[in-house]
Steps between C-alpha positions, in 0.01 A plus 500: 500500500413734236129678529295349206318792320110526664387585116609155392343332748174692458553424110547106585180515682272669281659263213431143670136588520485581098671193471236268672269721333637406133445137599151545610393355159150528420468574848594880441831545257264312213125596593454722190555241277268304604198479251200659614666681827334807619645846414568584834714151563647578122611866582642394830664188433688757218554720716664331744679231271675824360569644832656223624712450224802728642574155735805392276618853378536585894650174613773495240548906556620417841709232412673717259548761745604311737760244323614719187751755709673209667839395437566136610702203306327282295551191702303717796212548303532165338521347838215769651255541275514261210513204750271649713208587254570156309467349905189683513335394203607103514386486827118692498412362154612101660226610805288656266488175287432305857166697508434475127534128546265497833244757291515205156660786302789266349368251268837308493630589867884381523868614501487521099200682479609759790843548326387576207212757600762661669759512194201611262178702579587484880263334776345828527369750258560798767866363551614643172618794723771270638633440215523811349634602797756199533589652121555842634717375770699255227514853285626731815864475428443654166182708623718701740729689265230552268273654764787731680689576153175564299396916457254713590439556220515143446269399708223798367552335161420156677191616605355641168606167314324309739146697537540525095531123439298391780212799534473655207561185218304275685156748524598620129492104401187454704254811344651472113428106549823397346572345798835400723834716413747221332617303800848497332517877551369475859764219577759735464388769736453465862260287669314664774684351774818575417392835434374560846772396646770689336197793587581430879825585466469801312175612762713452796839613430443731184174667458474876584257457778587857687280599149217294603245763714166444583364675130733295355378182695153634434614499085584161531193377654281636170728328323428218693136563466491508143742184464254326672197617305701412174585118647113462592416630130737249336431160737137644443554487097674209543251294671196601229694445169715179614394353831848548644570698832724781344794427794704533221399895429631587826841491540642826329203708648536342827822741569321787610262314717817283698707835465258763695475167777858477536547932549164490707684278724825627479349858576289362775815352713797791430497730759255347751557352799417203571452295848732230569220267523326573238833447285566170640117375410485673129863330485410165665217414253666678203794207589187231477367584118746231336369287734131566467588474110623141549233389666163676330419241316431240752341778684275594243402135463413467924339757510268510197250395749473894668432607124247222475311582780486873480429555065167418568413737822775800362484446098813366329756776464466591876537182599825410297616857671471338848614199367828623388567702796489168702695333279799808507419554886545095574805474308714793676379343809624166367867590339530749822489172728725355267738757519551425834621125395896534506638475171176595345487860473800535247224300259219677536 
């Protein structure tokens, strides 16, 4: 079996908890727009919302480095990733419905009303990732050849377009007050996603990394720095002159901040040695995240309760903190039990 890269798994990690973070709702993700929140809650709730942000850029990095350089027929990935992912996401949004029909969610619980939730908005707002990713796996025949065949130089022009039309446009729209770039303009560039994921190829089997030093690593975490600073200014504008969260603002300028992650742990694993052991555990829970991901939801709902009990002893944003970790730490311990199900692994 081939050695899964340690920097992945770390990557996976770190991105499942900004993931249960981003669903924390008012709870943490959405505290600062709350009216009347304190400015410590309002700065932190930012802060962290903006932080935590680099969950999808990493996931579908990985997947792009991972799937991109492989050559396999198109009935193989057809048969082992299309089917699987569509598998996936039949299956956990029918037992996620189960719950929402024990929790009184579904006004009109029934076959009908499940179908079409799933054909539509989905059963589950954080389950759009599962379909853009069964998209991306429809796409990978085509994806491929773009990704191996594509530049350099290519790829450098890629990455200006995309912090142009989705960093600089957006903040330029947002302090002049005209508002949104033309969406028919935007429609023809590249959506974030698919832009990350064409990035993990080019980070794992193009990019110069023998250039990448520690003062150049250092560069790139000022950059991050200041990225960050800029998001917080524009969700920060945002918020005051339309009531809206700003998410939007953070895409292009998000680069720098997912970018100096990615080399940080790149850097972090090349050339050290690590134990057997510690491998096998960094690699066993890395292979639980999808799992964890699957299953948040209904862990976030069981376990409200902890965040109940402890917001008014430990204050709110503390107290989703520890929340979230339970929910992330419950769920690898979940899917890992799973995993040990034959036939269940391959799914999650």
């Amino acid at each position: 079996m081939k050695e899964k890269r340690l920097d992945y798994e770390l990557l996976r990690l770190l991105a499942i908890f900004c993931v249960v973070f981003n669903h924390s709702q008012e709870r943490g993700f959405e505290l600062y727009m709350l009216d009347g929140v304190s400015r410590v809650n309002y700065c932190g709730s930012l802060v962290l919302g903006i932080l935590c942000k680099i969950a999808v850029p990493l996931f579908f990095l990985i997947s792009g480095g991972l799937l991109l350089h492989r050559e396999e027929p198109i009935r193989v990935t057809l048969k082992k990733r299309v089917l699987r992912i569509f598998a996936v996401l039949i299956v956990f949004s029918g037992i996620l419905y189960l719950f929402w029909i024990r929790w009184d969610y579904a006004e009109t619980p029934g076959i009908g009303d499940f179908l079409k939730r799933l054909w539509s908005e989905g059963i589950s707002a954080p389950y759009w990732y599962l379909y853009t990713y069964l998209g991306l796996m429809i796409l990978l025949p085509v994806l491929r050849p773009l990704a191996q065949n594509l530049s350099n130089r290519g790829y450098q022009y890629l990455i200006a377009i995309h912090f142009v039309m989705f960093g600089i446009a957006p903040s330029v729209g947002l302090l002049s007050g005209w508002g949104p770039l033309n969406a028919n303009l935007q429609l023809t560039l590249m959506e974030p996603e698919l832009f990350y994921f064409l990035m993990g190829y080019y980070l794992a089997h193009r990019f110069p990394w023998e250039k990448i030093g520690r003062k150049v690593l250092g560069i790139c975490w000022m950059l991050a720095a200041l990225s960050a600073a800029v998001m917080y200014v524009m969700a920060d504008v945002s918020v005051r002159q339309t009531g809206s969260s700003g998410i939007g603002y953070h895409n292009g300028w998000m680069l720098f901040l997912v970018f100096a992650i990615y080399a940080s742990a790149r850097s972090f694993f090349t050339g050290r040695e690590v134990s057997g052991r510690t491998a096998g555990v960094l690699s066993s829970l890395g292979g639980c995240v999808f799992g964890t991901y699957l299953l948040e939801g209904i862990l976030r709902h069981y376990l409200g309760p902890l965040y109940e009990a402890l917001e008014p002893r430990i204050h709110v944003l503390p107290s989703c903190i520890i929340w979230v970790i339970a929910v992330v730490l419950s769920g690898l311990a979940i899917t890992w039990l799973l995993r040990r199900i034959p036939g269940v692994k391959r799914f999650l």
